[in-house]
N, C-alpha and C positions, 0 to 999 in steps of 0.2 A: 070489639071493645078494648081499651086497652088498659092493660093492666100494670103497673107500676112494680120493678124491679125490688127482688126481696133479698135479704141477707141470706136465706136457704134456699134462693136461686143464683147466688154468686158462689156459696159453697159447694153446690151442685155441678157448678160449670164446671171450677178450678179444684173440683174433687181434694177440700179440704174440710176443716170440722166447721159449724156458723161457729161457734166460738170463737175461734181462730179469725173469721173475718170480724165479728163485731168488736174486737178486741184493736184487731188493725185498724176499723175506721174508727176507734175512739183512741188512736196514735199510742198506742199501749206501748210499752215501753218491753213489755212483755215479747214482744214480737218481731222476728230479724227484720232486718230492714229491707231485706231481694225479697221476700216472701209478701211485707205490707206495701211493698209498689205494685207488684202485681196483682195486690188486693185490687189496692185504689187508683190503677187506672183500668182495673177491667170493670168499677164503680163508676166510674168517671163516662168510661166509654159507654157505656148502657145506661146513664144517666138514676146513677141511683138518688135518693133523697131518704133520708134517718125518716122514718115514722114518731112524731113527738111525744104523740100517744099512747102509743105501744111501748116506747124507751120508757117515759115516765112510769107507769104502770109494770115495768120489769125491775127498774128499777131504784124505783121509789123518789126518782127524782124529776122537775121539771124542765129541764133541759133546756133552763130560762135563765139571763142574768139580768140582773138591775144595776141601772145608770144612775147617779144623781148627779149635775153638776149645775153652776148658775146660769149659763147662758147657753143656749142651742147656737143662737145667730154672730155668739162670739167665734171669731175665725180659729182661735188656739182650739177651741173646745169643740167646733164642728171637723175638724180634721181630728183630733184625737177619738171623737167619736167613730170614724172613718179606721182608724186604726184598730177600736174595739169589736167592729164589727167584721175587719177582715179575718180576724184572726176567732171570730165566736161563730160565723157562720161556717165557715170551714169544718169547725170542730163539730157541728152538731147542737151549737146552742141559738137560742133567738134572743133577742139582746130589745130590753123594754127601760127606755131613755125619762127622764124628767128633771125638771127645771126646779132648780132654787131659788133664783132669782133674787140671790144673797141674802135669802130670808130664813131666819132661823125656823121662826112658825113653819114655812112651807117646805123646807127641809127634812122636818120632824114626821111631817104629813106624808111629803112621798113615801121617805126611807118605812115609815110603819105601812105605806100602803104597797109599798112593793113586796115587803116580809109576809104579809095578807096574803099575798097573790104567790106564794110558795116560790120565788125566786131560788136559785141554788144558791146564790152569793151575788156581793154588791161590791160597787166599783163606786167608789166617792171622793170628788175633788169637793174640798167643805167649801160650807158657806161663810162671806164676811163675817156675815151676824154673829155666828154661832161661837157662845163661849160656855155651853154645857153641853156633854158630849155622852153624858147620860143615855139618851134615846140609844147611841149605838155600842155602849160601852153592855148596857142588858141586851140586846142582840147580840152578841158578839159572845155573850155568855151565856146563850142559850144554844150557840155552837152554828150561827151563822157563819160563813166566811167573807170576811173583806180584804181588799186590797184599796190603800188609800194611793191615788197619784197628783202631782201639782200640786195641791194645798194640800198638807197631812198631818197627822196629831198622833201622840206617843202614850195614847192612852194604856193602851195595851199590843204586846208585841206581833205580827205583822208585816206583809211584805207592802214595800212603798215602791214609787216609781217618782222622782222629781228631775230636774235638772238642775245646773251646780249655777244655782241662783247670787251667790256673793262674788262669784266672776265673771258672769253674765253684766251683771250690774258695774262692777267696775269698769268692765272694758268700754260699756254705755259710757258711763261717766270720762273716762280715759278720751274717748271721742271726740266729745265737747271740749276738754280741756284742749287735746290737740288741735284745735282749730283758733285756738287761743282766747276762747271764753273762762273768766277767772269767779264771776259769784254766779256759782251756780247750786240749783235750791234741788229739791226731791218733795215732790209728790208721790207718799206713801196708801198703800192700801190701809183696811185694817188691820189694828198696832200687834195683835192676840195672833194673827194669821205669818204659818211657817216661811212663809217666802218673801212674808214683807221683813222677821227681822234679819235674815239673809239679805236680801235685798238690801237693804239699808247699810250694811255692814261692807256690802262692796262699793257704795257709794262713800262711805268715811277713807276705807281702803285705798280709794283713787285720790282724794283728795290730798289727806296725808303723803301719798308717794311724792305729790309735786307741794310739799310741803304750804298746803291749802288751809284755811282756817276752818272746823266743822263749829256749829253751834246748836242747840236743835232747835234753834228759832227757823233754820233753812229748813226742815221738815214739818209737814201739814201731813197729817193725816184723814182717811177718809173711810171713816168705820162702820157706811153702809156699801163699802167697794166701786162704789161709782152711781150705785141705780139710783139715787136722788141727786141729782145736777147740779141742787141748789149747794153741796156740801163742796164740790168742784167748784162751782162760783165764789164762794165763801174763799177758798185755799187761794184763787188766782189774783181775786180782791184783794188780799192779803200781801200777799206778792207784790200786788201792784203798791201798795203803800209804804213797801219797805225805805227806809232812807236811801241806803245805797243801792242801783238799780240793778234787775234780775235780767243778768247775758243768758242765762240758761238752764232750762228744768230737767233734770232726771224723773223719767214717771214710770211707777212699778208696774203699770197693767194694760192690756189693751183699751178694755174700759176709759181707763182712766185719762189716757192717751187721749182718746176722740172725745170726752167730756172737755180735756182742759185745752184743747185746740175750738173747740166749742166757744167756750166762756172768754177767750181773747177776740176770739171774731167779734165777740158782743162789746168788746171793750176797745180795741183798735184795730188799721190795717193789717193785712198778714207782713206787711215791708217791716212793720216796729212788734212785731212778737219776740217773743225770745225764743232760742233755737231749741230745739226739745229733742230729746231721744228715751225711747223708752222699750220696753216689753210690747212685742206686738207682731200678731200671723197675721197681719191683715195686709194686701197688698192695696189699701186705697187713702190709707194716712199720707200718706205722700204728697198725694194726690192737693191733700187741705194745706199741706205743712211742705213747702218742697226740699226744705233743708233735714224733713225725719229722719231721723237714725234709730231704727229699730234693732234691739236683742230678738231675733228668732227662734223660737222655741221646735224641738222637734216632736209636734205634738201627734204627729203621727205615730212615729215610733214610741213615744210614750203608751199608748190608747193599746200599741201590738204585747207591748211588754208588760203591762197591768193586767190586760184578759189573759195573757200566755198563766200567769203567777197564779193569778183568780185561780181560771181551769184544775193548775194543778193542786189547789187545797182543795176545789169539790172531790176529784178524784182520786184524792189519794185514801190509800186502804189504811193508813194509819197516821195514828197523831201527828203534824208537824211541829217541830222544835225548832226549828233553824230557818231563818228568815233574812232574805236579800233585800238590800233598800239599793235599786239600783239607780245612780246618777248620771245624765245626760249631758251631753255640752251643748253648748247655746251656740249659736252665729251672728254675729253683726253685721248688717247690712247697713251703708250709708247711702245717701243720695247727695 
């Protein structure tokens, strides 16, 4: 029958203390580095796996993290999820995902349902909706840990992970102008939400450099994030009525991107759109739009760099003070 490889049969072999291993495979910091290689590939090679069980029950924790974000099937946020789990499975933790779906109500719902279920700590890209932050500001004070990445809020201090959203955005804008498109508008997320007023501010940025006129009648915004269509319809509408005619749109989100590529289809050929560049992991906008110019996010390494942070606030043995807000650069990809 076979039996599953244990911490005090890895100590046993490599005639060290279990201490000493369980320390090296929870990447202790405690422990040299020639000694936890030889921990973890004589782990590796014998095929060990952490006992969840048994960890919890040692050591009072569940060796579980919670996800909340709004879209699974959005491409930014299923690759960063990709990155949260490379780096949570690795470590020993099991990683439990759920959707917001830009809804504040069901935000509110996961986030208390994942703290239910004894999570060690939560990883949250917020929701549009959400303009009270209550729910996780009393979490958060009962000595939860968070790490907020992509959408984040300053409620209280904290490590974040975003990327550098007001250059990402210009260069988007930058693009369009370079191709020598002059009125060009921006479709914004919701107005409360961190990236959209970044966001924004690198679309004025571009403008201004080539001495553009901004007004905030070129800005529509859309304060359910995209997940009601009809609010996209409404922006593109608008757009479409303006006096003088829209060469090209800035759009802050993926979402928002295949919404407002949507609502022109409904309105005219793809030949008489206007040329659009926006935020967006998706490799099939293109595909609708063949002039897209997507900002690329690294949302993979976003997802690595959030759980790494997470991890080390479960596991550290004393208070932390000092907190990294680390920022990522964007890529622009045209067709």
């Amino acid at each position: 029958m076979y039996k599953p490889i244990t911490i005090k049969d890895i100590a046993r072999a490599l005639a060290i203390s279990p201490s000493t291993v369980s320390r090296a495979l929870s990447d202790s910091y405690e422990i040299n580095e020639l000694t936890k290689k030889r921990i973890l590939d004589y782990a590796e090679e014998h095929k060990y796996k952490r006992n969840p069980i048994a960890s919890s029950l040692r050591h009072g924790r569940s060796y579980s993290i919670g996800v909340v974000v709004c879209e699974v099937a959005n491409s930014f946020f299923s690759q960063a999820i990709n990155g949260i789990e490379s780096v949570a499975y690795a470590k020993g933790y099991h990683v439990i995902i759920s959707q917001s779906h830009d809804a504040y109500e069901r935000e509110v719902m996961n986030i208390q349902h994942l703290a239910n279920r004894s999570v060690d700590g939560l990883l949250i890209s917020m929701s549009a909706e959400t303009t009270d932050f209550s729910h996780i500001v009393d979490l958060h004070g009962r000595g939860l840990p968070f790490v907020f990445f992509d959408r984040i809020i300053n409620e209280f201090e904290t490590h974040t992970v975003t990327v550098n959203n007001r250059e990402g955005a210009r260069k988007a804008t930058q693009s369009l102008i370079d191709k020598g498109f002059r009125h060009i508008v921006h479709l914004a997320n919701a107005p409360h939400l961190s990236i959209t007023a970044e966001r924004l501010e690198g679309f004025k940025d571009a403008l201004r450099d080539n001495q553009l006129p901004y007004t905030d009648s070129l800005v529509r915004y859309c304060h359910h994030g995209g997940r009601l269509q009809e609010e996209i319809e409404d922006a593109v509408a608008y757009y479409a009525n303006l006096d003088q005619k829209v060469d090209a749109i800035f759009v802050a989100s993926d979402r928002l991107s295949m919404g407002c590529i949507q609502a022109y289809h409904q309105l005219q050929p793809v030949a008489q759109h206007p040329a659009i560049a926006g935020f967006s992991n998706s490799d099939s906008l293109n595909m609708l739009q063949p002039d897209f110019t997507c900002v690329r996010q690294p949302a993979f390494e976003m997802g690595r760099a959030a759980t790494e942070k997470l991890i080390q606030l479960i596991e550290s043995r004393y208070p932390v003070y000092h907190f990294e807000n680390i920022v990522l650069e964007t890529e622009i990809i045209t067709h």
